[in-house]
Structure formats: C-alpha cells, structure tokens
SEVO-118361 format. One line per 10 residues: number of its first residue (from 1); their letters; for each residue x negated, z negated, y of C-alpha. Coordinates in steps of 0.2 Angstrom, whole numbers, plus 5000, padded with zeros to 4 digits. Each point is the difference from the previous one (the first is absolute). Example, Ala and Ser with C-alpha at 12.3 -4.5 7.8 and 13.67 -1.06 7.14 Angstrom:
BEGIN
1> AS> 4938/4961/4978 | 4994/5003/5017 $
END
This chain:
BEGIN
1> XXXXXXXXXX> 4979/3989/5436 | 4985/4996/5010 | 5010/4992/5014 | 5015/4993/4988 | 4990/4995/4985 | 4988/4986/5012 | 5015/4997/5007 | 5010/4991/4985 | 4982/4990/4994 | 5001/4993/5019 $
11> XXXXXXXXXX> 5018/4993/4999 | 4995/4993/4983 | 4984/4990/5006 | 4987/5011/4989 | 4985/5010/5005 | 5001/5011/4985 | 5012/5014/4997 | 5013/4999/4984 | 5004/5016/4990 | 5019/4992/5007 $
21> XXXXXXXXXX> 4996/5002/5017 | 4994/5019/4996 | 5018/5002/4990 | 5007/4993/5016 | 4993/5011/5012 | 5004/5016/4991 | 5018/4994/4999 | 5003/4995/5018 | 4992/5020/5003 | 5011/5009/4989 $
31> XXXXXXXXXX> 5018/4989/5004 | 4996/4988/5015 | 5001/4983/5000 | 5007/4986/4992 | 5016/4998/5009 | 5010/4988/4989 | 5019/4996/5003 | 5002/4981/5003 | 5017/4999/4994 | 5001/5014/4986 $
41> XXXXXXXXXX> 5016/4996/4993 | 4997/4998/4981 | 5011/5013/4994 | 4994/5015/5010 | 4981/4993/4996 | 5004/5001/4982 | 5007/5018/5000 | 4985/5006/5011 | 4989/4991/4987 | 5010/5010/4985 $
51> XXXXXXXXXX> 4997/5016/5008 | 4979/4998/5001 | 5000/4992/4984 | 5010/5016/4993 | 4988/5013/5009 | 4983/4990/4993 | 5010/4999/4983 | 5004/5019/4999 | 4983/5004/5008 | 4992/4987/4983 $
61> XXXXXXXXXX> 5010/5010/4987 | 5001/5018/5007 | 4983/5003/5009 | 4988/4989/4990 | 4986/5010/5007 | 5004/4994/5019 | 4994/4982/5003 | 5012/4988/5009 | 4992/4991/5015 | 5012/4988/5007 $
71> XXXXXXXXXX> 5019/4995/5001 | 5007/4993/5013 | 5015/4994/5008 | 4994/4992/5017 | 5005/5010/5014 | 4987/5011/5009 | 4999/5006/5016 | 5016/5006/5009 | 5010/5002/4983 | 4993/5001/4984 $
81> XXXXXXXXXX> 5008/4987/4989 | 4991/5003/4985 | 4990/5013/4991 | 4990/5004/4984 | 4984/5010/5001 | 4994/5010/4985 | 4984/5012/5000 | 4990/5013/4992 | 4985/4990/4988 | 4990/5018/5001 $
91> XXXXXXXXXX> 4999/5013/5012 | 5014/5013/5000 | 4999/5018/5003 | 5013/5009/4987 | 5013/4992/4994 | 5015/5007/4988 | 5017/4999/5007 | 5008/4988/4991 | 4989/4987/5011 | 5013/5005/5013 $
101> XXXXXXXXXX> 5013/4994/4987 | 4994/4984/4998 | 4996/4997/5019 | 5020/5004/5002 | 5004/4989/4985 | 4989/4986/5008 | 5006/5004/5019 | 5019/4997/4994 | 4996/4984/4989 | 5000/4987/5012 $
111> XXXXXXXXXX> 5018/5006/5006 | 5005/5002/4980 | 4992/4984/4998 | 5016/4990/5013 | 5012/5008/4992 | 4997/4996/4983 | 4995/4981/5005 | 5012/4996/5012 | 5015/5012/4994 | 4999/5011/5015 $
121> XXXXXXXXXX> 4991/5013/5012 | 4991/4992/5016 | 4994/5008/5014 | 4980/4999/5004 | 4994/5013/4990 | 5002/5016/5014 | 4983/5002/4999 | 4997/5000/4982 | 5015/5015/5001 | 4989/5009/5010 $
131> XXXXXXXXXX> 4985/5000/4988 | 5012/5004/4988 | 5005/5015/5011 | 4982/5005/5003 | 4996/5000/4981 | 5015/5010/4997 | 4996/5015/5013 | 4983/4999/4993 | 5006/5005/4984 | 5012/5013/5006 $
141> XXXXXXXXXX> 4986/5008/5009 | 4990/5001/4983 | 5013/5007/4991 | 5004/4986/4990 | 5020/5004/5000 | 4997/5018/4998 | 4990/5013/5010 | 4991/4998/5015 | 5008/5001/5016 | 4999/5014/5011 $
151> XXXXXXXXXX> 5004/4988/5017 | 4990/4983/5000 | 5010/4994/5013 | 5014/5004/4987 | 4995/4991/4983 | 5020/4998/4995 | 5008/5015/5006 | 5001/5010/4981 | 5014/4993/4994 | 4992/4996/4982 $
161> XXXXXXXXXX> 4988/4994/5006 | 5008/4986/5009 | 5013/4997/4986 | 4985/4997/4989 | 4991/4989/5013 | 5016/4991/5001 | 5001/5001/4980 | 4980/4991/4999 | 5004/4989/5010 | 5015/4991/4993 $
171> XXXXXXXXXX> 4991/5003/4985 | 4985/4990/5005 | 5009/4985/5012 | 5011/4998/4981 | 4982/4997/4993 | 4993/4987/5013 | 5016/4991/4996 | 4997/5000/4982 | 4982/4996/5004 | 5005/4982/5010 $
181> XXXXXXXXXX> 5013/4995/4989 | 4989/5003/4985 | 4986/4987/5009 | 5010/4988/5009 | 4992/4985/4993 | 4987/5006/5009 | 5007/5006/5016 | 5007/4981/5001 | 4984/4993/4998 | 4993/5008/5013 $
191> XXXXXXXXXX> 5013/5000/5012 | 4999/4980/4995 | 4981/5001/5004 | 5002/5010/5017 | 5013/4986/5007 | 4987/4987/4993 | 4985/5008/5008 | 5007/5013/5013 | 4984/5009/4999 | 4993/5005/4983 $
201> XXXXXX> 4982/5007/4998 | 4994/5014/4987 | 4994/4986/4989 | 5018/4989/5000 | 5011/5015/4998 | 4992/5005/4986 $
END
C-alpha cells in the first residue's frame, strides 16, 4: 500500500492520497492488476458479471454479518475475470458450523447464478468448486455427517458419512437455487450495475 497507494494519486495529478487509491492498492495485492480484455465479447462478459453478481447476492442475504468489499468483473493479473470479496466485520476465533454451510452455499452461487440466468452451466467456477471442496472436508473432519474420522487424510471413507455429505449437499445447492430465483430482481440489477460500472465499491454494491 505504501508504494501502490502514491502511486495511483501520482497518475491522477494529486499530491494527496484518496481512500480509492488505498481500496486500490489493497486490490492489486490480493488479486493483481487490472488486466482488462479489450475485446470481451458481450455475452461471455455478461455471464462472468451474473456469476459475481450471484456470489455478492448470496453473500448479502446468507452472511449478512460478512461485509462485501468489491465486485468486479475486469480482468486481474494472469486470469482472474472477475471476483467478489466479502469479510469478517469483527474478529473471528469460534465459529458454528453452519458458517461452513453458508461459505459453500455462497462458493457455488456465482455458478448457480449462469445457470439460472442464462439457462445453462458454464465453465469458470473451478475454483469456487474447490472452496466448496475445502468447506466440505472441513465439515466431515468435524463430524458434521456423522462421527469423526479416524484417517484425516480419509474424511469420506465411511460409507454414511459420504452418503450424508453427498445428501447435505444436494440439499443445500437445491437452497442457493431457491435463494437466486427467489431475488432475481436483484441479482439483475446488479449484474446490470457490474456491466455498467465493471468495478463496484462496498458503497455501490450496497
């Protein structure tokens, strides 16, 4: 931030520095820099602009306690099309598990999100999957689907506990489906903001 922060003020004539070029700085640390696509074709912009639109939206109703930050759909470093960043308003040090729940429902919305706008699955959302992977193990190695396993490196191997995992989490993907659908005036006015704006502060997004 020290070196980044000066940086944008410079490149905007000023010798003061903005709370912007702060938010700025932080942003190009945590997912590179701007890197936009000059030619985005319109479609495939819109669908990447649908699934942040879904996380932020899922991240609004499900996690209210989390604050959003930003929501962007300009390219960033190497291959980042988009992304929405949501975090803790307090510190954290305990947390119930059905936090994990709602980190999975939010992980999976943004590809939940294409599909029910654009009446089909898209690819881009490998690594939300993963967190939805990670919050899953995390659970099975609490117990969550039914003892504690005895191998960590073997969270699914009891049979009933995978088929409850498996169970869960058809359960809880059918919610974030009921979820979008049930707000999708809103998911469109947001996704209509993002290809408006292509970068949305805390602020504007809420």
């Amino acid at each position: 931030i020290q070196r980044s922060a000066p940086r944008h003020a410079i490149n905007d004539k000023r010798d003061y520095i903005r709370q912007s070029d702060i938010e700025a700085a932080l942003q190009e640390d945590l997912v590179g820099l701007k890197n936009p696509i000059a030619d985005f074709d319109p479609k495939q912009k819109l669908q990447v602009a649908y699934h942040e639109a879904g996380h932020a939206l899922v991240s609004y109703l499900e996690m209210p306690e989390r604050r959003i930050t930003h929501v962007s759909i300009i390219r960033r470093g190497s291959g980042i099309l988009g992304y929405m960043r949501d975090v803790e308003a307090k510190e954290t040090y305990a947390m119930p598990l059905s936090y994990f729940v709602k980190k999975i429902k939010i992980a999976a919305a943004g590809h939940i999100a294409t599909d029910i706008a654009l009446g089909e699955p898209w690819t881009g959302a490998s690594s939300d999957f993963n967190h939805v992977r990670f919050y899953m193990t995390q659970l099975a190695l609490l117990g969550h689907f039914g003892g504690i396993p005895f191998d960590p490196t073997k969270p699914f191997e009891s049979k009933s506990t995978k088929e409850k995992a498996d169970k869960d989490q058809q359960q809880w993907l059918k919610e974030t489906y009921d979820i979008i659908r049930a707000n999708k005036p809103l998911l469109e006015k947001l996704t209509a903001a993002l290809l408006e704006k292509e970068e949305l502060t805390s602020d504007e997004t809420y």
